[in-house]
VOBA-1610 file (N, C-alpha, C; in pm, whole numbers, padded with zeros to 5 digits, always signed):
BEGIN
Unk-00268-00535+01065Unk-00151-00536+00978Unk-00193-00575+00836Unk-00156-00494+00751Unk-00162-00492+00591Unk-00052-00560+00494Unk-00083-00683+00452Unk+00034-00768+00394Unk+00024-00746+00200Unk+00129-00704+00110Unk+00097-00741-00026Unk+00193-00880-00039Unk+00062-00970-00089Unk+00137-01039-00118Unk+00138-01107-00270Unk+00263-01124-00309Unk+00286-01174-00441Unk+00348-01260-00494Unk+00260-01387-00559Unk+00288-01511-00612Unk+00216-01562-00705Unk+00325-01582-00803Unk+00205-01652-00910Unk+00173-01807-00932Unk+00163-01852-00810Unk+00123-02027-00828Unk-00037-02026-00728Unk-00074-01985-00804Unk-00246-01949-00783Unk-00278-02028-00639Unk-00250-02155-00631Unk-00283-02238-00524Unk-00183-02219-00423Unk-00058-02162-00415Unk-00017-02168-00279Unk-00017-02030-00230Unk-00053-01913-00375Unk-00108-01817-00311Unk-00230-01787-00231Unk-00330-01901-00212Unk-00446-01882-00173Unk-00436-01971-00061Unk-00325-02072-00051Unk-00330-02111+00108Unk-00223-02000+00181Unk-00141-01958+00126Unk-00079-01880+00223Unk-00179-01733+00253Unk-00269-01689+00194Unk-00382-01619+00151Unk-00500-01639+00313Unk-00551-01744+00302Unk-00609-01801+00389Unk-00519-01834+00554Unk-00391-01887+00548Unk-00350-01834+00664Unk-00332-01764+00703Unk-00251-01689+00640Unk-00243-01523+00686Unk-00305-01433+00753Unk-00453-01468+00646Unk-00567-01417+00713Unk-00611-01480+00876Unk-00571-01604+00859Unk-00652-01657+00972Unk-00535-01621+01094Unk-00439-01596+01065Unk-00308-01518+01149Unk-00332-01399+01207Unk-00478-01315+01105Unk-00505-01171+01138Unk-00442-01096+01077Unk-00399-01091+00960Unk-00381-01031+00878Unk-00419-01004+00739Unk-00457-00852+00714Unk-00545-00832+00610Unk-00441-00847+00458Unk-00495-00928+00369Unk-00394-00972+00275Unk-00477-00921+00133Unk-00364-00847+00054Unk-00425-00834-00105Unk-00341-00935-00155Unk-00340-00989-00272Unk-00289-01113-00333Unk-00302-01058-00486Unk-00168-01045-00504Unk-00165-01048-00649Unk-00091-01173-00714Unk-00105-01171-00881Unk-00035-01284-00946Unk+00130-01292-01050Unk+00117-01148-01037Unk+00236-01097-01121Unk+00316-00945-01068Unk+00462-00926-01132Unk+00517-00859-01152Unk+00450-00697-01142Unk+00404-00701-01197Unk+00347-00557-01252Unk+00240-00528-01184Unk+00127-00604-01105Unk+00037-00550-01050Unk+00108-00521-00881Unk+00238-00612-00856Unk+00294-00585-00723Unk+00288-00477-00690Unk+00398-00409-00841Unk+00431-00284-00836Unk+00385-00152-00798Unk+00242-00141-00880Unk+00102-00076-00851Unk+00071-00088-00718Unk+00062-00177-00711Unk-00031-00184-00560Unk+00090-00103-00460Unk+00234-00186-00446Unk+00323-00118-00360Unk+00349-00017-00355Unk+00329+00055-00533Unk+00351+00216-00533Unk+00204+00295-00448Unk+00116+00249-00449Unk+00033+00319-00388Unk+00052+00320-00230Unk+00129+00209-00220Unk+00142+00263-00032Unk+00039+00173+00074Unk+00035+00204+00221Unk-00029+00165+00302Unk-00031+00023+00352Unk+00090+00006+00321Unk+00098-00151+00353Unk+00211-00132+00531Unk+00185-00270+00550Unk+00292-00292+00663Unk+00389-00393+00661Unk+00401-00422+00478Unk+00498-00532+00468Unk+00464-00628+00353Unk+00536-00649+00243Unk+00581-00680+00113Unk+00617-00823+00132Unk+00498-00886+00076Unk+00518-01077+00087Unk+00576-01070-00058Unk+00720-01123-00115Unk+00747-01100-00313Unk+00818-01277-00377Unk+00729-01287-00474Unk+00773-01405-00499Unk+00872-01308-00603Unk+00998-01423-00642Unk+01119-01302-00736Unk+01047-01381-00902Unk+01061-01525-00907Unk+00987-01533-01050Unk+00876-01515-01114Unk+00844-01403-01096Unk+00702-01404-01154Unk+00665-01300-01323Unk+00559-01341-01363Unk+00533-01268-01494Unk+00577-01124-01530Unk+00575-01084-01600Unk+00556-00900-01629Unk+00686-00846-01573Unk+00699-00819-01463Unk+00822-00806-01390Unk+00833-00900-01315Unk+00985-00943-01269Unk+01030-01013-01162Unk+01040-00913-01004Unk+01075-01030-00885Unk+01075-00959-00773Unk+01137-00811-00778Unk+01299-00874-00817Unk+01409-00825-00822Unk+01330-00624-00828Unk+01278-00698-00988Unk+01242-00559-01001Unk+01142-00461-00989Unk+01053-00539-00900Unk+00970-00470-00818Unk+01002-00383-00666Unk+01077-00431-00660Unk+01121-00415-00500Unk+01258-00301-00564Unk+01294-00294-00662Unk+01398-00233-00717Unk+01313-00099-00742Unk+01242-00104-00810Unk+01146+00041-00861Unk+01070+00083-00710Unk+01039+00009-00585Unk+00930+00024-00539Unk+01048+00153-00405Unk+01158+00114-00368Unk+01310+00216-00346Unk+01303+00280-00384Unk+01300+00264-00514Unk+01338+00402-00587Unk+01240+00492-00582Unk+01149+00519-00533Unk+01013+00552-00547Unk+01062+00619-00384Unk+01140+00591-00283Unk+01128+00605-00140Unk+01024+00543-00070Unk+00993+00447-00154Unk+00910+00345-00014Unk+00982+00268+00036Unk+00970+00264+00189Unk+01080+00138+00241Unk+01001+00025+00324Unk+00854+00029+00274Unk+00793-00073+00341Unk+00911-00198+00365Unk+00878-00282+00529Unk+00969-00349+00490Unk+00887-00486+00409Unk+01037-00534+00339Unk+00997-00691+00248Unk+01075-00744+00232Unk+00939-00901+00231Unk+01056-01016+00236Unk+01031-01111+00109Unk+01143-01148+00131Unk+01161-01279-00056Unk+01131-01387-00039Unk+01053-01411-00130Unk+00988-01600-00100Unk+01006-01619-00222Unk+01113-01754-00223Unk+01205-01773-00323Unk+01196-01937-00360Unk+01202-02006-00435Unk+01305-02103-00510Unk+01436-02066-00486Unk+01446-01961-00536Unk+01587-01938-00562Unk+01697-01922-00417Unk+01767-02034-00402Unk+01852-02054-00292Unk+01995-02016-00288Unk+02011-02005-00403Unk+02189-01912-00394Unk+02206-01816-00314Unk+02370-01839-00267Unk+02376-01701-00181Unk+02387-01602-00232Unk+02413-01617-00383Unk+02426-01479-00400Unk+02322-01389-00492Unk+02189-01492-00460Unk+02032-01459-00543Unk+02013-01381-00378Unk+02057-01415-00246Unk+01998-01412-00073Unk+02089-01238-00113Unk+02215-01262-00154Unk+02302-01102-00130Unk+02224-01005-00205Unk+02168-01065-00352Unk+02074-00994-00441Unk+02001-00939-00363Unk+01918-00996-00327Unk+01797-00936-00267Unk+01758-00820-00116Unk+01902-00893-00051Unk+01918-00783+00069Unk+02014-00638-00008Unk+02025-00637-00105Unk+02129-00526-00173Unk+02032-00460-00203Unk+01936-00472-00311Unk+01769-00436-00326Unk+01737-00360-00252Unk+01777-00409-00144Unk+01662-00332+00018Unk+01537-00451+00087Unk+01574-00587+00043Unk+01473-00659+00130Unk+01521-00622+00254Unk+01396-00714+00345Unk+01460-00691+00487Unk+01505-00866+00550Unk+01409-00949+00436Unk+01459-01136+00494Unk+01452-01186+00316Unk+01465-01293+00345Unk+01502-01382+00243Unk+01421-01540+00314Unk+01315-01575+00225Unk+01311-01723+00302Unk+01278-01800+00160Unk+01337-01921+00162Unk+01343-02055+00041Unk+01263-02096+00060Unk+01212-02183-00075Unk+01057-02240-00055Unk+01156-02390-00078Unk+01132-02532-00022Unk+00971-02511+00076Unk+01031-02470+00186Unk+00930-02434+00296Unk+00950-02345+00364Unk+00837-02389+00506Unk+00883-02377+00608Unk+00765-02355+00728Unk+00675-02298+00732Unk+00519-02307+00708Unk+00452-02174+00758Unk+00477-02071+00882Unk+00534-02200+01007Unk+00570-02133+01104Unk+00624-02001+01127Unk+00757-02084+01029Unk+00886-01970+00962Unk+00861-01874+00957Unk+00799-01848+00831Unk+00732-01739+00750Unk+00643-01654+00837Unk+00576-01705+00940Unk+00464-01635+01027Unk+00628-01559+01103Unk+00676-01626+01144Unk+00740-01536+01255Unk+00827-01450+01163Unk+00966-01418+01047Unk+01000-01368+01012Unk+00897-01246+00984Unk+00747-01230+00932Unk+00659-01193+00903Unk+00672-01096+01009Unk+00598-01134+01116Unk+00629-01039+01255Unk+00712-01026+01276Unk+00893-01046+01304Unk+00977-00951+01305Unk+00941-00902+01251Unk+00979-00822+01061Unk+00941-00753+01019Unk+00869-00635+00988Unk+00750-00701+01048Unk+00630-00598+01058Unk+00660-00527+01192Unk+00719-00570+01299Unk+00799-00491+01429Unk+00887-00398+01430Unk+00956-00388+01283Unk+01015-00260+01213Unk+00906-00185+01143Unk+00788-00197+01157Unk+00710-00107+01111Unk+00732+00059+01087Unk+00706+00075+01223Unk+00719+00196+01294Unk+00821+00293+01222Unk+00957+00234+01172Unk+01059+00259+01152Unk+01069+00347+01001Unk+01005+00289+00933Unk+00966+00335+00783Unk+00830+00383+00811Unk+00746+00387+00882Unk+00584+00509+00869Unk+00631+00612+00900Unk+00572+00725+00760Unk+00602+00904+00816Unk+00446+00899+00937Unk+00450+00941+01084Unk+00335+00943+01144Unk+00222+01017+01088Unk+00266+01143+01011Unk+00183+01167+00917Unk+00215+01243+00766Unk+00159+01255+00703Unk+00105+01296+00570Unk+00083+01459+00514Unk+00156+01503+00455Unk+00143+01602+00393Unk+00142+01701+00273Unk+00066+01774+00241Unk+00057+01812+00049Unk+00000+01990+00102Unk+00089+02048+00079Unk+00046+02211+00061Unk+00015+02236+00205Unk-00051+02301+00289Unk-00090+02359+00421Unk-00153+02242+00482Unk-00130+02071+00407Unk-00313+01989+00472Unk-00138+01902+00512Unk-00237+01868+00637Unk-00158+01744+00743Unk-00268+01619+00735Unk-00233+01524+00718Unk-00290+01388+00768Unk-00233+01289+00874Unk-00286+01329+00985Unk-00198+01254+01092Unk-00307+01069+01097Unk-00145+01031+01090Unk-00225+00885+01059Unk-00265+00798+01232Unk-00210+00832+01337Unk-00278+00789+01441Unk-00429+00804+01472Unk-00469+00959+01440Unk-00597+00983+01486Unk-00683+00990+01371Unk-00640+01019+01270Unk-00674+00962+01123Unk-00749+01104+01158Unk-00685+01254+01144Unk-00722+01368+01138Unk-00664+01441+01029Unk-00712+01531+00922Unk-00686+01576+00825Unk-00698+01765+00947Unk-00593+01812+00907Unk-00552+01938+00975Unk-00512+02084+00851Unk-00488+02215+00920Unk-00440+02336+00846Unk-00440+02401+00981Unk-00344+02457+00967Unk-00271+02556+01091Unk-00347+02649+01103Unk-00464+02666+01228Unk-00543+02763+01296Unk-00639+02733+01256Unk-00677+02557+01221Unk-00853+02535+01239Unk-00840+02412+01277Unk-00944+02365+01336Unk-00973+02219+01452Unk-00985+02127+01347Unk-00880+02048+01348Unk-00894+01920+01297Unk-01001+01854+01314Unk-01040+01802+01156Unk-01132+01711+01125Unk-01127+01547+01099Unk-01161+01492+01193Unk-01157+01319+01174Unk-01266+01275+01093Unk-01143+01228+01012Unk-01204+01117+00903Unk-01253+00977+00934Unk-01394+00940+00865Unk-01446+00802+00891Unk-01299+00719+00844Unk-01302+00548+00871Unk-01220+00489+00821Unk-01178+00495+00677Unk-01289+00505+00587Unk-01268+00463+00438Unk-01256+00552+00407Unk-01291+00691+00435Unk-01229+00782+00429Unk-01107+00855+00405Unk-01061+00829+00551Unk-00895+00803+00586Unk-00804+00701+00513Unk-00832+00613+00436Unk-00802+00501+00359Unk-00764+00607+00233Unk-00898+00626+00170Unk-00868+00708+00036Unk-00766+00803+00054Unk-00748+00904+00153Unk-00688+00996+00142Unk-00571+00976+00137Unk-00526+00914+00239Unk-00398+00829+00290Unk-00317+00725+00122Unk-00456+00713+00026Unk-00348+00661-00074Unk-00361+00774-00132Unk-00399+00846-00177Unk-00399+00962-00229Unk-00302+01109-00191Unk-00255+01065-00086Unk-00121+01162-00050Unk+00027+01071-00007Unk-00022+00915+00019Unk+00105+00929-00005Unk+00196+00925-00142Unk+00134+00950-00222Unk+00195+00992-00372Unk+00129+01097-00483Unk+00121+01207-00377Unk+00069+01337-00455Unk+00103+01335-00609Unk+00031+01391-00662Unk+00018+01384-00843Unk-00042+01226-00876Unk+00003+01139-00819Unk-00046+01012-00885Unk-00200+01010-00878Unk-00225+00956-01008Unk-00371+00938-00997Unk-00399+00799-00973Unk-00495+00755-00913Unk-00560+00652-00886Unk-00674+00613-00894Unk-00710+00509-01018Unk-00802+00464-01081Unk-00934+00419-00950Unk-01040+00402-01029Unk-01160+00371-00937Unk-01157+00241-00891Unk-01099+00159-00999Unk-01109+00011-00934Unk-00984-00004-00862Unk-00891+00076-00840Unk-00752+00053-00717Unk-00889+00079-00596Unk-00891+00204-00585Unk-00965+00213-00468Unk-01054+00105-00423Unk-01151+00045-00530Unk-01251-00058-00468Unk-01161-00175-00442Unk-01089-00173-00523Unk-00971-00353-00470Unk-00952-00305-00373Unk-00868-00177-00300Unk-00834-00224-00178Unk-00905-00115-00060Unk-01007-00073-00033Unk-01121-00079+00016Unk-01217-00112+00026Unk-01301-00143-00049Unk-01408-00219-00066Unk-01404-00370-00138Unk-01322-00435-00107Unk-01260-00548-00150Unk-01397-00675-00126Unk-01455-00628-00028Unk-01591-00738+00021Unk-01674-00747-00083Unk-01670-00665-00193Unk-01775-00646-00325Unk-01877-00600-00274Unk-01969-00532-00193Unk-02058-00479-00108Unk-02087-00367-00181Unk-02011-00315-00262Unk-02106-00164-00297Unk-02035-00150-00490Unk-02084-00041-00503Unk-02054-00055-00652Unk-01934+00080-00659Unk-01930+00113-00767Unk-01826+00195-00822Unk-01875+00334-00789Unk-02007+00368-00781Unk-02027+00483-00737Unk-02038+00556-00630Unk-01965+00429-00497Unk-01931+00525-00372Unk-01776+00574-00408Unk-01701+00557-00484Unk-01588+00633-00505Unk-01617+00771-00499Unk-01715+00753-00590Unk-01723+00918-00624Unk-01805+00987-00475Unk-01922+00892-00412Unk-01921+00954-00319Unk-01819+01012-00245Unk-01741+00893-00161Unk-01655+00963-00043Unk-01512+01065-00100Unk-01535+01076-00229Unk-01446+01199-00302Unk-01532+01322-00272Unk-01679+01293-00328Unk-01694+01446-00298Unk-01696+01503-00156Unk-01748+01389-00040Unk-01713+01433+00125Unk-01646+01463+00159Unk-01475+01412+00056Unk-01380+01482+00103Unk-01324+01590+00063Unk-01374+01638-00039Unk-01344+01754-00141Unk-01470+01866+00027Unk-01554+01822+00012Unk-01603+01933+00100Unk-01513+01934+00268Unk-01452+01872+00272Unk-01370+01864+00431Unk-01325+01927+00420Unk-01217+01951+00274Unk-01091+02000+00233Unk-01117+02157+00249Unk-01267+02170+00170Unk-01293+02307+00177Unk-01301+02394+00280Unk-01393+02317+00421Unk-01450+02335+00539Unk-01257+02405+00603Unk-01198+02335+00617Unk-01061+02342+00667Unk-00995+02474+00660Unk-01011+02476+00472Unk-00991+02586+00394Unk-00815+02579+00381Unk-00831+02456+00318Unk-00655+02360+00244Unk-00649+02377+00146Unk-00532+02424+00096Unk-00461+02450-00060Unk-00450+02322-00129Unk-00534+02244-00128Unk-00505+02141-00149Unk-00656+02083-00201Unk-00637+02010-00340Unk-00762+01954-00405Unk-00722+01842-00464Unk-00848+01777-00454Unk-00859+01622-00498Unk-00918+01682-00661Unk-00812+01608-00774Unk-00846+01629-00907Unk-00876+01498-00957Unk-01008+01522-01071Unk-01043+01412-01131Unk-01000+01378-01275Unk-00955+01299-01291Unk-00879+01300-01434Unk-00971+01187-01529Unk-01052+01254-01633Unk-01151+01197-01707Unk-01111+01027-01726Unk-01172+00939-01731Unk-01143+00781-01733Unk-00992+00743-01674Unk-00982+00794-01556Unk-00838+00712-01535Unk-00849+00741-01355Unk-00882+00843-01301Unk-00900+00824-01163Unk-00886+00958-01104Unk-00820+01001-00976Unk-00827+01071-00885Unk-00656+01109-00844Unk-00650+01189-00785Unk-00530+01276-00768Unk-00549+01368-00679Unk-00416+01444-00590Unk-00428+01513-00496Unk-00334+01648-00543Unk-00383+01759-00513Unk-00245+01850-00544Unk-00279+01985-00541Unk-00146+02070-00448Unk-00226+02172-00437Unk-00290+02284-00531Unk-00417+02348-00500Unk-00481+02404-00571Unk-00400+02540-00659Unk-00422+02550-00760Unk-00394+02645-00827Unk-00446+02815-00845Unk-00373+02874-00827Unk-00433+03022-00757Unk-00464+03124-00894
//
C-alpha cells in the first residue's frame, strides 16, 4: 500500500513517516501545499494522508483540484482544525475521514486501513491511451491481436504514471522521487527504462508514444499519423 503523505511540521512528519513505514506501508512525505498536489496529480497512490494548513496551497485546496482532476484516491484530513463545520468542509471536498490532532497513532492506523479497504472502489483495473491497455494486476501492456507483454516492476511504475494522465509530462526527478527513491542509481536510468519502453510499444505495434519534451520530462500520447 502507497500512502502520500502531507505535513508541514517536519518532525511529526517523520515520526508518522517512520511508523507507517514500520506498519508496511510505502510512504512519500511531502512539506507543502503544492508539492501534494503534484505528486497526487500523478496518481498511483492507495490513499491521501493531508494536513489542511500548510504552505503554497492549503488541504482544502489540494484535495479540491486533485477531484477535479477525477482522482478519487481515497483521503483523509489530519487536522488542528476541530470545527464541525471545518469536519462538513472537508467531507464536501470529497475526503473520505476527518481525524484531529492530537490524535492516536492507533486511530490513524486503523481509519488508514478502512480506507485503503475502499481501494478497489476508485482503481480503473486497467489503463488506457489509443489501441495500448495496461492491465494493472498482471502489470501487462496489451493491443488487440498480439500477446501481451509484461512489464518489469519499474517499468510498470513509469508507465502506469505516465498514462494515468496522458499529455502530462513528467519531469525526471518525479520519476526518481518516486521510484528510485533509495538514491541507488542516477538520472540516467530514466532515460534508460524510457527507451525499453518505447521499444515494447513498438514490438506490440501501439498507436501510442512516449514523447520527450526538451528540459521538462516525458509524456504519453497517441502517435501522430
Amino acid at each position: 500500500m502507497k500512502l502520500l503523505l502531507a505535513e508541514d511540521e517536519v518532525e511529526l512528519s517523520n515520526a508518522l513517516t517512520a511508523i507507517l513505514k514500520h506498519s508496511g506501508y510505502t510512504v512519500d512525505a511531502v512539506y507543502d501545499g503544492q508539492d501534494a498536489l503534484d505528486y497526487a496529480l500523478i496518481g498511483g497512490y492507495d490513499g491521501l494522508v493531508l494536513d489542511i494548513m500548510m504552505p503554497r496551497l492549503d488541504g482544502w485546496e489540494v484535495l479540491k483540484r486533485v477531484r477535479a482532476k477525477g482522482i478519487s484516491t481515497p483521503a483523509l484530513f489530519l487536522t488542528a482544525k476541530s470545527e464541525t463545520e471545518d469536519k462538513i468542509r472537508g467531507l464536501d471536498l470529497g475526503a473520505d475521514d476527518y481525524l484531529t490532532k492530537p490524535f492516536e497513532m492507533g486511530e490513524l492506523l486503523a481509519r488508514i486501513r478502512a480506507m485503503t479497504r475502499r481501494r478497489e472502489e476508485f482503481t480503473q483495473p486497467s489503463l488506457t491511451c489509443g489501441n495500448l491497455t495496461l492491465n494493472r494486476a498482471s502489470c501487462e501492456l496489451s493491443v488487440t491481436g498480439r500477446d501481451p507483454v509484461r512489464l518489469a516492476a519499474r517499468e510498470f511504475q513509469m508507465m502506469e504514471m505516465l498514462l494515468e494522465s496522458p499529455g502530462r509530462v513528467i519531469s525526471v526527478n518525479t520519476f526518481m522521487d518516486r521510484i528510485w527513491a533509495d538514491g541507488d542509481a542516477d538520472t540516467d536510468i530514466v532515460w534508460v527504462y524510457i527507451s525499453n519502453l518505447r521499444k515494447k510499444l513498438k514490438s506490440l505495434g501501439a498507436d501510442v508514444e512516449i514523447r520527450s519534451t526538451r528540459g521538462l520530462g516525458y509524456s504519453v500520447g497517441t502517435a501522430a499519423h
